[in-house]
MARTI-691017 format. One record per residue: x, y, z of N, C-alpha, C in turn; residue in one letter; residue number from 1. Coordinates in nm, 2 decimals, always signed. Layout:
N
+--------+--------+--------+--------+--------+--------+--------+--------+--------+------+-----+
!    n.u !    n.v !    n.w !   ca.u !   ca.v !   ca.w !    c.u !    c.v !    c.w ! rest !  nr !
+--------+--------+--------+--------+--------+--------+--------+--------+--------+------+-----+
!      X !      Y !      Z !      X !      Y !      Z !      X !      Y !      Z !    a ! NUM !
...
+--------+--------+--------+--------+--------+--------+--------+--------+--------+------+-----+
END
This chain:
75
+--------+--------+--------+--------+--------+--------+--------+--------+--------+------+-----+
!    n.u !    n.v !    n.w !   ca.u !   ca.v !   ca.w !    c.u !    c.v !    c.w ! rest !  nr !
+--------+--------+--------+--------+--------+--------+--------+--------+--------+------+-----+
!  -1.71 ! +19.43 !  +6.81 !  -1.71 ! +19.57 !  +6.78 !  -1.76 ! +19.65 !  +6.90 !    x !   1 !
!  -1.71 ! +19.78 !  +6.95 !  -1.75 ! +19.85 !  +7.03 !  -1.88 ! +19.94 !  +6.99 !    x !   2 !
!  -1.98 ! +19.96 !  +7.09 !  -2.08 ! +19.99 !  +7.05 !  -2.06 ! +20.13 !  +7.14 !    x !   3 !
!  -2.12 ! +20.26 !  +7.07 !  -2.14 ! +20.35 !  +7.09 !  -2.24 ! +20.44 !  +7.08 !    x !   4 !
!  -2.29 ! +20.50 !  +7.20 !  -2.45 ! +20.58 !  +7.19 !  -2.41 ! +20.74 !  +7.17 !    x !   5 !
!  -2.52 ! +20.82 !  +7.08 !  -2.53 ! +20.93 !  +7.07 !  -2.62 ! +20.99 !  +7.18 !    x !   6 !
!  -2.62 ! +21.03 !  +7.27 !  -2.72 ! +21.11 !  +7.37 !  -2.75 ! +21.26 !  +7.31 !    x !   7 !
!  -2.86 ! +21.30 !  +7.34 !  -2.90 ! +21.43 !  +7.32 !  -2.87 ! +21.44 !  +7.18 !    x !   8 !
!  -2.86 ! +21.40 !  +7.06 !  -2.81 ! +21.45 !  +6.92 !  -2.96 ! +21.57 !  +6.87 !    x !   9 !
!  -2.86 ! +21.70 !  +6.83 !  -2.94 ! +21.77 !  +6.75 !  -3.05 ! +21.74 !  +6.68 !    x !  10 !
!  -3.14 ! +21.73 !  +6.65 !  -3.26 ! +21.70 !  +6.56 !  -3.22 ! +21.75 !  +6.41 !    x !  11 !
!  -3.15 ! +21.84 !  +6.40 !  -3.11 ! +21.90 !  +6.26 !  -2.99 ! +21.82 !  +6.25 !    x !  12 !
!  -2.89 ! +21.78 !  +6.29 !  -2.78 ! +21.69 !  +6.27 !  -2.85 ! +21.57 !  +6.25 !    x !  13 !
!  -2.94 ! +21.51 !  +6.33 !  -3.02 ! +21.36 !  +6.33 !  -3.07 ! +21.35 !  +6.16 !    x !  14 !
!  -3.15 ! +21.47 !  +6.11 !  -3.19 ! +21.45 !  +5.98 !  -3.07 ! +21.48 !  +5.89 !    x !  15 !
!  -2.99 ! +21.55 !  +5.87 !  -2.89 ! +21.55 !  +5.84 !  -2.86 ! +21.40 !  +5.77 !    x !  16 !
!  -2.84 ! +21.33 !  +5.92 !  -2.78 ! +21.23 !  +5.89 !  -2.88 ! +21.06 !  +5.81 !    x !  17 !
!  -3.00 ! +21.13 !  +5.86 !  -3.10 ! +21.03 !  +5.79 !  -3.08 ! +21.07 !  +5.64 !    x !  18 !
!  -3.06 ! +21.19 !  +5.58 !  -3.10 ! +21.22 !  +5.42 !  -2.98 ! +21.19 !  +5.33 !    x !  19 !
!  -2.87 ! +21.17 !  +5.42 !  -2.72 ! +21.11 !  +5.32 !  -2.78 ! +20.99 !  +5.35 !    x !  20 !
!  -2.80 ! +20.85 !  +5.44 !  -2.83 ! +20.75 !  +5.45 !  -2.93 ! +20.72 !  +5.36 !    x !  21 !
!  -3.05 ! +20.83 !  +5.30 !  -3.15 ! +20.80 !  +5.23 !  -3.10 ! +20.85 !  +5.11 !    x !  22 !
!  -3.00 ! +20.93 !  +5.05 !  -2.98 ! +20.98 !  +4.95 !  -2.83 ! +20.83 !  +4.89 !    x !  23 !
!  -2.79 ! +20.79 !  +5.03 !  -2.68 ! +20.69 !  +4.95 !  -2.70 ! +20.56 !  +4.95 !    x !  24 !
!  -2.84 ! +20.51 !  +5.02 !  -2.93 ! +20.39 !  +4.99 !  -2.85 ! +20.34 !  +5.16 !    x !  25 !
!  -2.80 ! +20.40 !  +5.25 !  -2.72 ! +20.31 !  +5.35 !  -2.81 ! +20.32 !  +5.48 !    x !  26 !
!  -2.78 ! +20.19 !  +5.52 !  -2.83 ! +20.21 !  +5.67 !  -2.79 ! +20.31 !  +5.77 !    x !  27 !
!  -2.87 ! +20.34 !  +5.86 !  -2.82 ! +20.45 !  +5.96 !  -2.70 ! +20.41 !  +6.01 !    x !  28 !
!  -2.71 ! +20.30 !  +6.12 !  -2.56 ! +20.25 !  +6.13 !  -2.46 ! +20.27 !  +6.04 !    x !  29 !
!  -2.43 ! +20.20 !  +5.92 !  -2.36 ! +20.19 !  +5.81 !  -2.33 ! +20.37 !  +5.76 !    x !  30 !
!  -2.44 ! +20.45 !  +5.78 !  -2.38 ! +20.58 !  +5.73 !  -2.35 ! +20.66 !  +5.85 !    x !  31 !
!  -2.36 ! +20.68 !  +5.98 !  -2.29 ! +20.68 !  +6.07 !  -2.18 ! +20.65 !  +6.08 !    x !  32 !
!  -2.17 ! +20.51 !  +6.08 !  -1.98 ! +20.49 !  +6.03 !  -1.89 ! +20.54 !  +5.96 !    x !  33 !
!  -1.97 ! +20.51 !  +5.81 !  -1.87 ! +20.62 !  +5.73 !  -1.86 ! +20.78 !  +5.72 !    x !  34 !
!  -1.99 ! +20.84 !  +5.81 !  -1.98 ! +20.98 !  +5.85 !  -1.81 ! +20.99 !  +5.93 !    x !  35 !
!  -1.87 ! +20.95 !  +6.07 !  -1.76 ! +20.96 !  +6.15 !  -1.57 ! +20.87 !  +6.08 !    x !  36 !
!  -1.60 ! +20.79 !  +5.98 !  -1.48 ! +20.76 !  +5.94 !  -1.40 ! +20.85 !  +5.83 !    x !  37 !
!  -1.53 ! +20.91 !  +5.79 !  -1.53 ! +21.05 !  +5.69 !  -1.40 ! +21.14 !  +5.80 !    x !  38 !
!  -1.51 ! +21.20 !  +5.87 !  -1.43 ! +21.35 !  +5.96 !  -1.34 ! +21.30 !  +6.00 !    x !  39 !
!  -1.29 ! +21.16 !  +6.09 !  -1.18 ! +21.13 !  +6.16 !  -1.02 ! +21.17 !  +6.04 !    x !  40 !
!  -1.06 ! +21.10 !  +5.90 !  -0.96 ! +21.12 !  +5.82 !  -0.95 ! +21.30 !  +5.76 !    x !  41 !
!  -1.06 ! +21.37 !  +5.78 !  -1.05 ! +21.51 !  +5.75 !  -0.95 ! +21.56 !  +5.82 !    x !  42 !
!  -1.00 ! +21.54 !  +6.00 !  -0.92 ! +21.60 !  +6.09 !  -0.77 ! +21.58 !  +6.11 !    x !  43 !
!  -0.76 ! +21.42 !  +6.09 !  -0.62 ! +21.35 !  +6.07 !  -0.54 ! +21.46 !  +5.98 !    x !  44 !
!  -0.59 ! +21.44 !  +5.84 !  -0.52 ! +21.53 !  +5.76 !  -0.49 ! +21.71 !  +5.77 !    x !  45 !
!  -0.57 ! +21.75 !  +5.89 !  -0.55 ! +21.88 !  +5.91 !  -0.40 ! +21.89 !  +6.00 !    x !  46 !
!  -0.42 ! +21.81 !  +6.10 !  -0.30 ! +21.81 !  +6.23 !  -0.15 ! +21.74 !  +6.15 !    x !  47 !
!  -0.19 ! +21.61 !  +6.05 !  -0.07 ! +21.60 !  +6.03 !  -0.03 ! +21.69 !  +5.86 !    x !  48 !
!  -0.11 ! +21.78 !  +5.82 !  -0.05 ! +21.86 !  +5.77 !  +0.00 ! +22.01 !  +5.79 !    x !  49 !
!  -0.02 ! +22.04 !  +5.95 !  +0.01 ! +22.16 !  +5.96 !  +0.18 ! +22.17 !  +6.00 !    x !  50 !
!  +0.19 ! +22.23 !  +6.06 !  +0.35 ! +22.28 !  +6.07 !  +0.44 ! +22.20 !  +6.20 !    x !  51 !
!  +0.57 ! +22.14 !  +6.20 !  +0.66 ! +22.07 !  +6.30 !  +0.68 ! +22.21 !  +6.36 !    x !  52 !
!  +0.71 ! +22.18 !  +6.47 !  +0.77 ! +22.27 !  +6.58 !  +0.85 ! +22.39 !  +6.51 !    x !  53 !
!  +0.96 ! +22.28 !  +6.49 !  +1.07 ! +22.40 !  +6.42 !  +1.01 ! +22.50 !  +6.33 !    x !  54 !
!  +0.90 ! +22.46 !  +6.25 !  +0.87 ! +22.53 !  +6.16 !  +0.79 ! +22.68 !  +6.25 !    x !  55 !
!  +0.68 ! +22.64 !  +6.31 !  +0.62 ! +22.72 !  +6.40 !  +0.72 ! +22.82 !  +6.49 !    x !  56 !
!  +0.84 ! +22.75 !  +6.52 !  +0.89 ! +22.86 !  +6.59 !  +0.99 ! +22.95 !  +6.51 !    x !  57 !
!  +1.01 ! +22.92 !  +6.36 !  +1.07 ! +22.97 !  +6.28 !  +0.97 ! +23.11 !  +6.23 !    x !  58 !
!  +0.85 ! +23.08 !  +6.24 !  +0.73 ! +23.14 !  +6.14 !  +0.72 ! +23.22 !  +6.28 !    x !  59 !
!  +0.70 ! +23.19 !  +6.40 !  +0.70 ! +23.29 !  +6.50 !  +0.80 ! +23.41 !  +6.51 !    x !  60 !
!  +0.97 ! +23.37 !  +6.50 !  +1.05 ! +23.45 !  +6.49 !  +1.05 ! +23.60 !  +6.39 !    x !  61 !
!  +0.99 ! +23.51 !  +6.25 !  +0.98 ! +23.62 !  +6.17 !  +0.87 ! +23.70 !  +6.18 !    x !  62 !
!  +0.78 ! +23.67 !  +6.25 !  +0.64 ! +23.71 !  +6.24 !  +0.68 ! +23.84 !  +6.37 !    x !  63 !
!  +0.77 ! +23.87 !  +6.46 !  +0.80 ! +23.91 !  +6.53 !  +0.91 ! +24.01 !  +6.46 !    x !  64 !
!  +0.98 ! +23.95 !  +6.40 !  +1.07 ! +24.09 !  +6.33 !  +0.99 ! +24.17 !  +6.28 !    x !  65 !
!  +0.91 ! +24.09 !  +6.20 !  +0.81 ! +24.21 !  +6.11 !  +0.73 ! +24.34 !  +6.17 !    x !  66 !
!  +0.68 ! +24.26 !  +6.29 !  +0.65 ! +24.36 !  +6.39 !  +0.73 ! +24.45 !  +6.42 !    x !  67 !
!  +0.86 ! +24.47 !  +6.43 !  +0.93 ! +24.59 !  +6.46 !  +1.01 ! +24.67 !  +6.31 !    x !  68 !
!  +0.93 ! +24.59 !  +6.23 !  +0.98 ! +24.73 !  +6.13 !  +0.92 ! +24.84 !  +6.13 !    x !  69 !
!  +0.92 ! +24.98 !  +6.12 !  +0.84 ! +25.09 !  +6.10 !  +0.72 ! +25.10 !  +6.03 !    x !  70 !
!  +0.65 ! +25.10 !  +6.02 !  +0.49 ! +25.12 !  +5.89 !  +0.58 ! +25.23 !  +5.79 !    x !  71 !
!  +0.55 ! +25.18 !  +5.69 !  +0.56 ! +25.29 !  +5.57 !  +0.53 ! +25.37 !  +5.54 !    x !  72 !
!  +0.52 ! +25.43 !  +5.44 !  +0.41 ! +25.61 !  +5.42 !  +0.34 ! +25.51 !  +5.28 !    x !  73 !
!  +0.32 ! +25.38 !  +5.26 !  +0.20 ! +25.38 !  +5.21 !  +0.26 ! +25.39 !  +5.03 !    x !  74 !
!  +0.16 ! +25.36 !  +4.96 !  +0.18 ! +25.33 !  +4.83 !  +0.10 ! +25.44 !  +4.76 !    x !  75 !
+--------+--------+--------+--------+--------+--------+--------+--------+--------+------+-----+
END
């Protein structure tokens, strides 16, 4: 397994991460892991839920007409 160091970690992130490890019975290592295995799948899920190209450039097009319609007199 590749081994990886934290340099300089926040002191408020550091306990952070000590009080899930003490609050879920897990070792620091062991809850480290599943922190960072936590976010990796958050972040995953953001990028491959957002929009394919086509979409983006479809959502740009209209987002650009709308700009050129007149403002209203309002409701």
């Amino acid at each position: 397994m590749t081994d990886i160091v934290l340099k300089d970690i926040d002191p408020v992130l550091a306990d952070r991460i000590r009080r899930v490890a003490a609050a879920r019975g897990w070792l620091i290592h062991d809850t480290i892991l599943n922190l960072l295995e936590q976010g990796l799948f958050a972040c995953e899920a953001e990028v491959s839920g957002g929009f394919d190209n086509n979409e983006v450039d479809v959502l740009s097009e209209a987002i650009n007409a709308l700009k050129q319609v007149p403002a209203g007199k309002g409701f």
